[in-house]
C-alpha positions in Angstrom: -29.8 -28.8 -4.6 -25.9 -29.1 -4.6 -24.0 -31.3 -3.0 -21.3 -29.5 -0.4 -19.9 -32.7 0.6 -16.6 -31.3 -0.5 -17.0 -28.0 -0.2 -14.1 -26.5 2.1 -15.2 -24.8 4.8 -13.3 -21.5 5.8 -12.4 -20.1 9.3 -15.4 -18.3 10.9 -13.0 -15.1 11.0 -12.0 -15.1 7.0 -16.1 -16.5 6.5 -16.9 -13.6 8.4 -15.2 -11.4 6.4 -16.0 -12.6 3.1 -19.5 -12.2 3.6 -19.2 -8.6 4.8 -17.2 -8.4 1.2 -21.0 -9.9 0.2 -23.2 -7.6 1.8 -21.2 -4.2 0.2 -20.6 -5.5 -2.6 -16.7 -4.7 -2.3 -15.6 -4.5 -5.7 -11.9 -5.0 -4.1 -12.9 -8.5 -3.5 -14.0 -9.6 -7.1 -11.6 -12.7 -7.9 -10.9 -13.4 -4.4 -13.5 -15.3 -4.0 -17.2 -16.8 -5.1 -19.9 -17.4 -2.7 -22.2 -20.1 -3.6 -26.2 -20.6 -2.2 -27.1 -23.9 -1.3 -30.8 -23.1 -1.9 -30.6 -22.1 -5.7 -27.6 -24.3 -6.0 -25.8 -20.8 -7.6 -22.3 -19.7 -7.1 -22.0 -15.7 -7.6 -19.0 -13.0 -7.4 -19.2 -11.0 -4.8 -20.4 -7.7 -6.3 -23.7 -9.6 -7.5 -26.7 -7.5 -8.0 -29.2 -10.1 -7.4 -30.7 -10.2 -3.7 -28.8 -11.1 -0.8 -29.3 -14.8 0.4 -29.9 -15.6 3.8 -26.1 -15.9 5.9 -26.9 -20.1 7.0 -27.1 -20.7 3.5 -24.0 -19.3 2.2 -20.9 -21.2 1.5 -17.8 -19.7 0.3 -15.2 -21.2 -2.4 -11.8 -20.0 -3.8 -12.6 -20.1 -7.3 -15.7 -21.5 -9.7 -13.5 -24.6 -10.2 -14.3 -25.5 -6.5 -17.5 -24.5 -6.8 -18.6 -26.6 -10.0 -16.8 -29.7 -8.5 -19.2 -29.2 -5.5 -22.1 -29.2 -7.7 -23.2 -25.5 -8.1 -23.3 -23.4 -11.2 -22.6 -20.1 -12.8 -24.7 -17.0 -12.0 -25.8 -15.7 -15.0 -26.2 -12.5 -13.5 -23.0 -12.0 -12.4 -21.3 -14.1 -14.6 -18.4 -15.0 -11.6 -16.1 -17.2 -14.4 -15.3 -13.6 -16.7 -13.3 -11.1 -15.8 -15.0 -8.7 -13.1 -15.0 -5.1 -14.1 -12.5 -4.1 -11.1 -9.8 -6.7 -12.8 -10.5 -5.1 -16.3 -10.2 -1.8 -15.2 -6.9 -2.7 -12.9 -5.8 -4.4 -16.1 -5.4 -1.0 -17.8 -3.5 0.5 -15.4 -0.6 -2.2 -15.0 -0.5 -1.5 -18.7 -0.4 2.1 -18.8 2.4 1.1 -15.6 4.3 -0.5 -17.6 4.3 1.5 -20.7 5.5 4.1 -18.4 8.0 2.8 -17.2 9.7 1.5 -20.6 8.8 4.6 -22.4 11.8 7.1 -23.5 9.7 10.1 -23.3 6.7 10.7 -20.9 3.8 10.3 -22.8 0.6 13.0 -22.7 -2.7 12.0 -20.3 -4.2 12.3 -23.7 -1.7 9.5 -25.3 -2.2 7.3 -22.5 -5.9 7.5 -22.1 -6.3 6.7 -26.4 -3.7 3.8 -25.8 -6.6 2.4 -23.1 -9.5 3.4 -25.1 -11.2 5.3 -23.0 -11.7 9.2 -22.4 -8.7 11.3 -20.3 -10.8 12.5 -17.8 -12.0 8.6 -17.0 -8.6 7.6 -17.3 -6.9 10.2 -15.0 -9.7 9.8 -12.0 -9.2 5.4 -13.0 -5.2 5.7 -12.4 -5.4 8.1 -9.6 -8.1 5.7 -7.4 -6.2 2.2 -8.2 -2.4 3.6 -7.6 -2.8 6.6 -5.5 -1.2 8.7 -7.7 -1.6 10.8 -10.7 -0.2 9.9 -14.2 2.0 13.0 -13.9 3.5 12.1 -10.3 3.3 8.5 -11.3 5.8 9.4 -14.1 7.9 11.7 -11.9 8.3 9.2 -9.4 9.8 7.0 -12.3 12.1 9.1 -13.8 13.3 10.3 -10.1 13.4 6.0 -9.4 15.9 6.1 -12.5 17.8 9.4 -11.4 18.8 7.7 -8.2 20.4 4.5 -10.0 22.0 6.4 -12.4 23.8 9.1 -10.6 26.6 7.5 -8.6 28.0 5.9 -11.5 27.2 8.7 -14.2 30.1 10.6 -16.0 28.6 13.8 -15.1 25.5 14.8 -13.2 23.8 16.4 -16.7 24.4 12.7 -18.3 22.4 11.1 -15.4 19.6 13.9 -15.4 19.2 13.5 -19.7 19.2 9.6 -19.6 16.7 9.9 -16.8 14.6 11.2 -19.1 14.5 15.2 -18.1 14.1 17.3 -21.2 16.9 19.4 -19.8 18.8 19.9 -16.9 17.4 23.3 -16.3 13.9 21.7 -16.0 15.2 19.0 -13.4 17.2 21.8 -10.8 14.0 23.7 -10.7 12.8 21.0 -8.6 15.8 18.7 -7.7 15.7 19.9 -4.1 12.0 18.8 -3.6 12.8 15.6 -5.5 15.8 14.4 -3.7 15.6 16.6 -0.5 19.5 17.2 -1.4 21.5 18.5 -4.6 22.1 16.3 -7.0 25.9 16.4 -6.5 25.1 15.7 -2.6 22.6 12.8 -3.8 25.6 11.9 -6.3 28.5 11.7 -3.3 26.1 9.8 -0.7 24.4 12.8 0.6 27.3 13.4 3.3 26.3 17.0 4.3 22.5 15.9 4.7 21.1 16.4 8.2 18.8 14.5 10.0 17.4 15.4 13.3 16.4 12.7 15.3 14.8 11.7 19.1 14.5 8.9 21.1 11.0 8.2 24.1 9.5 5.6 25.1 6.2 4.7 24.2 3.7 1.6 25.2 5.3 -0.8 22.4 8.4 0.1 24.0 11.2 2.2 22.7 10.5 4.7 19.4 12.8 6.5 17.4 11.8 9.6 15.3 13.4 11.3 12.4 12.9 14.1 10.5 14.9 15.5 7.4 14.4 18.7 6.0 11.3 17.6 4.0 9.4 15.8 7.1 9.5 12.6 9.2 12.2 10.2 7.1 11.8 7.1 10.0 9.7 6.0 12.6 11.1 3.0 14.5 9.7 0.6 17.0 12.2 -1.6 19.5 13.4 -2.9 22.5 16.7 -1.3 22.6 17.4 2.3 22.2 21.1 1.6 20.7 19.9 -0.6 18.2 17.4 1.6 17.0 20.2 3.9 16.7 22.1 1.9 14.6 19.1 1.2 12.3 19.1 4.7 11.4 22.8 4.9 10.6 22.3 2.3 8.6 19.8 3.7 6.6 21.3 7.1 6.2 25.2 5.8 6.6 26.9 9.2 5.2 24.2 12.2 6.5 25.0 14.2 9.6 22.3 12.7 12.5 22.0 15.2 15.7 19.8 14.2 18.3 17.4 16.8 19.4 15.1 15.5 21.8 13.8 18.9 22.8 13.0 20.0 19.4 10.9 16.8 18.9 8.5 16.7 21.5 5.3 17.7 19.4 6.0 15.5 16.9 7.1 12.9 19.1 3.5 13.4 20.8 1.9 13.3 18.0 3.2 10.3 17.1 2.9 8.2 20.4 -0.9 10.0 20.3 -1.4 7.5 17.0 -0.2 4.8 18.9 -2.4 4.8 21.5 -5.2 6.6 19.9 -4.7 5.3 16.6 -8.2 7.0 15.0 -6.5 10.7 15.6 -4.6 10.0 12.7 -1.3 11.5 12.2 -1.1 15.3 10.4 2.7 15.4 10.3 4.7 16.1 6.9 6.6 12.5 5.8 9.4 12.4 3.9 8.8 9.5 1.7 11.6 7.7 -0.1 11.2 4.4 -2.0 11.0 3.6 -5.7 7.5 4.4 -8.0 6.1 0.6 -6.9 7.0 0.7 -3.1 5.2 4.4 -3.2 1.8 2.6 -4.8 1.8 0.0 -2.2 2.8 2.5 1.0 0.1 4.8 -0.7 -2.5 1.9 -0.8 -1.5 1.2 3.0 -2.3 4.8 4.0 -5.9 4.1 2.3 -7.1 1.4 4.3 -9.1 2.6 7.5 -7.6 1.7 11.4 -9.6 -1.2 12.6 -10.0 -2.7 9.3 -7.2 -5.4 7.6 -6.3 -6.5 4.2 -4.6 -9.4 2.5 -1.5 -9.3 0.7 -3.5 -10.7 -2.7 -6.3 -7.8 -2.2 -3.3 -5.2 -1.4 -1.7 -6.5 -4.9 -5.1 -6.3 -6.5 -5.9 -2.7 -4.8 -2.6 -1.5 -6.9 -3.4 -3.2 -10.1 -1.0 -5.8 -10.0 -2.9 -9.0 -8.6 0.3 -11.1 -9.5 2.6 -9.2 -7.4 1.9 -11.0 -3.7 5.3 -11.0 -3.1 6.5 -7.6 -4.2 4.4 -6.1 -2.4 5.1 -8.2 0.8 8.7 -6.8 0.3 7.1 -3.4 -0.3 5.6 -3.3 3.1 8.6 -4.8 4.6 11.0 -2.0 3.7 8.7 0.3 5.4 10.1 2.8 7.9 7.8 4.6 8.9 6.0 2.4 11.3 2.2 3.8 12.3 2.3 6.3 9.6 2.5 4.1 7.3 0.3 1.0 8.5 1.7 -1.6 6.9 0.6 -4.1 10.4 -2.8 -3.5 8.9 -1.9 -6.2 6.3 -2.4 -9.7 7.0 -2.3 -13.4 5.6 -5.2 -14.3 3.3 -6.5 -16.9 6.1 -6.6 -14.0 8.7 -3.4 -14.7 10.2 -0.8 -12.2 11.0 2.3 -12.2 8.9 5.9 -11.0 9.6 6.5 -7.1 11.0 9.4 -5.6 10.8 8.8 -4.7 14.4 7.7 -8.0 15.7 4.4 -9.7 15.9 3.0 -9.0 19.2 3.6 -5.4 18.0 1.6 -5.9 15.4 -0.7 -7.9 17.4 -1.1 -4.4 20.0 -1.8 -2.3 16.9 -4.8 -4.0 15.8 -6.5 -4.9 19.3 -6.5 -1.4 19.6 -7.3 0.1 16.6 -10.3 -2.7 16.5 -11.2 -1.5 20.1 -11.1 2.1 19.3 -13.2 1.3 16.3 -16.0 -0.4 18.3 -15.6 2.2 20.6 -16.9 4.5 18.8 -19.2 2.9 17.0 -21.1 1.7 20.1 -21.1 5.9 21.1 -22.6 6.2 17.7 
């Protein structure tokens, strides 16, 4: 039997959770951590096929390293020390990221799926499930990312649109207004003639501030002061023309506060979603992960593909704002702690009690 004299013993919380990873076999938690058996003396990944061992005699280690140096051994099974399946496969797609994103032309679904090695169809449904978009959109989303940089400081509009990587400018006006939500000379100039309705309400986490451009709901924020909320929005849209139009908001507004307080009604409002191709993977990821339920920043970074990207996609979530919609207080630190909100911690705090209490709710109704 091996010895656990230094085997370090997590929080019951994160222990907890690791061994529901365990019993589903989350594939999302492959490299997060290994789970050794003190009866075999066998330290496994967590999707291992062999039979679950009994919970008392589970202990649970970062990494084999720990694991060996507490005198257990490799699964052969499993094999825990290669690279799981999930990281291959999420390997492939920071790849074909990357190639995308340093590539003059957009490449075919057919390039990109040879240049991985496997078949289109595999590699289409493979990108889609890890970034929450499409190859196609992924690639969109880039060349609008690049659109943006370039066209206050282009010679001409058609100069920024070509070196953006549009095949023409004809091809990028025939959607520019569903891209930008503006022209391209109004996106150019700062967007001073955009409009932006907007309302203030109270809610249970205190004052909330809605907007809405003509493409959907641009902000949802959470405060203390009205004013200041106010000025949050200026800043973030310093040159469009903001009316408040309380009356004209109360549905939405409803339906917002509704996801507050009853956060497993979910929210079927249009969103206007602005942020570059990376911050749309993580806010897309975000969106993915069920109320009631949590996720690290490390298993957010490895749900996108890019395991090595902790902190980009801390910043990611912090330059949310769209608060609720997009749940980024659903994201926590790896020892189960909560982490910054842009909103403030016992807001975050609120959010989950209730989402966990709606969630038990219902399942005890079940």
């Amino acid at each position: 039997m091996a010895s656990t004299s230094s085997s370090p013993e997590l929080p019951d919380e994160q222990a907890d959770a690791r061994w529901q990873d365990v019993m589903t076999r989350n594939p999302q938690a492959d490299g997060q951590f290994v789970y050794a058996v003190r009866t075999t003396g066998i330290y496994c990944r967590a999707t291992c096929p062999s039979r679950l061992p009994k919970r008392e005699n589970v202990l649970f280690f970062a990494n084999g390293e720990d694991a060996r140096a507490a005198g257990y051994r490799a699964c052969l099974r499993c094999t825990p020390d290669e690279t799981s399946l999930s990281q291959r496969q999420a390997d492939i797609i920071t790849s074909a990221c990357h190639y995308l994103a340093q590539a003059e032309e957009t490449p075919t679904l057919q390039q990109l799926a040879k240049r991985a090695g496997i078949s289109p169809f595999h590699f289409h449904r493979l990108f889609k499930r890890i970034t929450g978009l499409t190859p196609h959109a992924y690639a969109m989303a880039l060349r609008h990312e690049r659109l943006q940089q370039q066209l206050p400081n282009a010679r001409t509009i058609t100069h920024a649109i070509l070196d953006a990587g549009y095949q023409s400018s004809s091809r990028f006006y025939a959607q520019a207004n569903q891209r930008l939500g503006m022209t391209a000379s109004e996106r150019r100039a700062g967007a001073p003639r955009s409009i932006i309705h907007f309302a203030i309400a109270q809610c249970s986490l205190g004052a909330i501030l809605l907007a809405q451009s003509q493409l959907g709901i641009c902000a949802i924020l959470l405060g203390d002061d009205p004013a200041l909320l106010l000025k949050q929005l200026q800043d973030q849209f310093p040159k469009a023309d903001l009316r408040g139009d309380e009356q004209a908001f109360e549905q939405q507004m409803a339906a917002v506060i509704s996801l507050i307080d009853q956060p497993q009604l979910g929210l079927d409002l249009p969103l206007d979603i602005r942020g570059t191709a990376f911050q749309q993977r993580v806010w897309q990821a975000l969106r993915d992960i069920p109320p009631g339920q949590t996720m690290s920043y490390a298993e957010l970074a490895a749900r996108i593909g890019q395991p090595s990207a902790v902190r980009a996609v801390a910043r990611a979530c912090a330059a949310n704002t769209l608060a609720v919609a997009i749940p980024c207080h659903r994201v926590i630190r790896q020892d189960g702690s909560l982490s910054g909100y842009r909103w403030g911690l016992e807001r975050k705090q609120s959010l989950l009690q209730r989402e966990r209490d709606a969630t038990e709710g219902r399942d005890n109704a079940d």
